[in-house]
N, C-alpha and C positions, 0 to 999 in steps of 0.2 A: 502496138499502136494505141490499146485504152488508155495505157500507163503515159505514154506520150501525151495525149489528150490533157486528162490527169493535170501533169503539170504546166500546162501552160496554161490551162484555167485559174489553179493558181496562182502561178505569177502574175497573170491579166491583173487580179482579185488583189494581189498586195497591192501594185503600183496606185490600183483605183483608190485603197485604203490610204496610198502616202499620199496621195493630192490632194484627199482630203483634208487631211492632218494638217499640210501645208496650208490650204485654205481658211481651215476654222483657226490656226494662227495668227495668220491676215488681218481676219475678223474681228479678233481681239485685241490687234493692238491699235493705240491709241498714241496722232501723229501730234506733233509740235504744240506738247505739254509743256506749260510754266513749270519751275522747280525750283527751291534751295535746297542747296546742301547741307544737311542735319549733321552730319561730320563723317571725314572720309581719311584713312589710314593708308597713306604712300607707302608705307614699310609692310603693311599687310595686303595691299592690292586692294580694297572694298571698301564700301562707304554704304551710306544711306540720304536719302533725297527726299525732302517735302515736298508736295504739290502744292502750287502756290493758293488754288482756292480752298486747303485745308481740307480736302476730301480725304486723304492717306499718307503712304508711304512705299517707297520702292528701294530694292538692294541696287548698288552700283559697283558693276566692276571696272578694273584697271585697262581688261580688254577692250573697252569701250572709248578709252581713250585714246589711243594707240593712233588712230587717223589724225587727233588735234596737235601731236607734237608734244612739244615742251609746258605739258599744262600744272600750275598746280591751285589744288580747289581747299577752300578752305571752309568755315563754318561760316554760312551766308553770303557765300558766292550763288547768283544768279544762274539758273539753267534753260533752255530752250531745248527739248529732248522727246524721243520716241518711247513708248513706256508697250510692253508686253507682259500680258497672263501667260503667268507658266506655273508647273506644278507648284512649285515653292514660293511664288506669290509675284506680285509685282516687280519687275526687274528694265532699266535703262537700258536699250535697245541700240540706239543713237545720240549724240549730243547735236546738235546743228549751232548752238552758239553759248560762248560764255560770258558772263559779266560780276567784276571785280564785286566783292563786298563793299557798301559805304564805308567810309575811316569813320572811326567811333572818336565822336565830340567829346572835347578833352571839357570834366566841369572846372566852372569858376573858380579859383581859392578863395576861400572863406576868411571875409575881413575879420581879424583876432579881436574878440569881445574882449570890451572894456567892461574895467572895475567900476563899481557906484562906489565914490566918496560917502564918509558917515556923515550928514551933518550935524553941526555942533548944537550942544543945548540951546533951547530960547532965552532962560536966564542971562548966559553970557556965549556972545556972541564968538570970542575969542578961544571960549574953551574947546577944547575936541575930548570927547570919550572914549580913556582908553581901552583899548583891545582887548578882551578876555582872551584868557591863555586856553586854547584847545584844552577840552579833556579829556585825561588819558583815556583811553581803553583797554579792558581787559583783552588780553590774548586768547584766541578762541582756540579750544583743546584740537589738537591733529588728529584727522582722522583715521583710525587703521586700516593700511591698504588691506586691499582684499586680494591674495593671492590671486594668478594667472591658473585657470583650470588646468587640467594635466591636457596635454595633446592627441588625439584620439591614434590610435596605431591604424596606419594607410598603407596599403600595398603599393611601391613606387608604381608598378602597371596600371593602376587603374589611374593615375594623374593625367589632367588632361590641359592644355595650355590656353590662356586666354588675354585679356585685356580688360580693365573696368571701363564697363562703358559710362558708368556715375555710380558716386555714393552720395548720399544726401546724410548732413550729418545732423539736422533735425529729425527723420524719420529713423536714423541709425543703419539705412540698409541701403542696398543697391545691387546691380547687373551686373553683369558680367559678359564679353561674347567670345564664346570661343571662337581661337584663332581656322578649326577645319569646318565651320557654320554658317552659313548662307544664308539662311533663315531668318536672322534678326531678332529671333524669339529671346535670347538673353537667356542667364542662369542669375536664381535670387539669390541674395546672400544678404546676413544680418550682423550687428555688431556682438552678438551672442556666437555665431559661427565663426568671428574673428578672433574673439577671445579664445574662444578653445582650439583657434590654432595658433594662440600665441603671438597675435597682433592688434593692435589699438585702433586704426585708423589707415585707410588705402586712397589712393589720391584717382581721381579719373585718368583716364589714359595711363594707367600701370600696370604693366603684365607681369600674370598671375599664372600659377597652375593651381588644381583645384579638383576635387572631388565632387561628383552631382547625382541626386538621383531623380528619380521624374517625380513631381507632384500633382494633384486634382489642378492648379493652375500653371503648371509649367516645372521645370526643374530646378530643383534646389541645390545650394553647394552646402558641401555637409563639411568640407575641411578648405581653407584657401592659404595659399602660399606666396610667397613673394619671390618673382627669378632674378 
């Protein structure tokens, strides 16, 4: 009979634990939040969401759509949505309504700049000065390419698959998110780790496999590939 006892104190003692759990849930989340869509991948299920008064950011999954139907979201489409604290951070709970992005204002064409006439000397009014002939230019010597470094030797096992979430080709670098990642936290990568795996240049939205290790600010890709 102790042993009885026993456990049904226990069990009392979790279920009191899940309502809590349940409860402080509740608590956290936050109902019929503005949002844009930062950009969201129908082929990978997930996205990510601005809040509109620029307070953060939330992950967004596919599941969450599944009640709207036939939706599709694109980069600054309008959100009205329920947003939850969870381990891994801010996450889309609910949608309650969508709206289209504005159509981006096509600019003006640019009327073609006209030439200035020379006018003629003041001596004579009739004459025109003619044209000096361009002068040549010396041909500027080629520069010697710089070989592609060798490629670092990678274990196929340790590749891991992803997608460029940007490369910025003033700073020469850019993220990466893998495709089994939740998190949003991105993998760095630079135009130094491109070359020595034997590529110039990655367009956003390209998937990639890649090698990463952790760094003091997040994880770095040590080899990147192209699928």
């Amino acid at each position: 009979m102790p042993h009885c006892a026993d456990r049904q104190i226990r069990s009392l003692l979790d279920r009191l634990s899940s309502i809590h759990r349940v409860s402080r849930v509740s608590e956290e989340q936050k109902q019929q939040v503005a949002a844009v869509v930062k950009w969201y991948k129908a082929d990978k299920g997930f996205g990510f969401v601005r809040f509109a008064d620029g307070s953060g950011e939330a992950f967004l999954h596919s599941r969450v759509l599944a009640s709207l139907g036939e939706v599709s979201l694109t980069e600054g489409t309008g959100l009205v949505c329920d947003i939850a604290e969870t381990p891994k951070g801010p996450q889309v709970v609910a949608i309650h309504s969508v709206t289209p992005p504005d159509p981006a204002e096509a600019k003006p064409a640019r009327a073609p700049k006209q030439r200035r006439q020379r006018q003629p000397e003041s001596g004579d009014p009739q004459a025109v000065r003619p044209a000096l002939a361009p002068a040549a230019r010396e041909p500027k010597p080629r520069r010697a390419e710089r070989p592609a470094p060798a490629l670092m030797p990678v274990a196929s096992g340790e590749m891991i698959y992803g997608t460029v979430r940007w490369y910025n080709l003033d700073s020469q670098s850019g993220l990466i998110d893998p495709w089994d990642d939740e998190t949003g936290i991105g993998v760095y990568f630079d135009r130094a780790i491109l070359r020595q795996s034997g590529l110039e240049v990655v367009a956003d939205g390209e998937d990639v496999r890649f090698v990463a290790v952790p760094g003091d600010g997040g994880p770095t890709a040590l080899r990147v590939e192209l699928v």
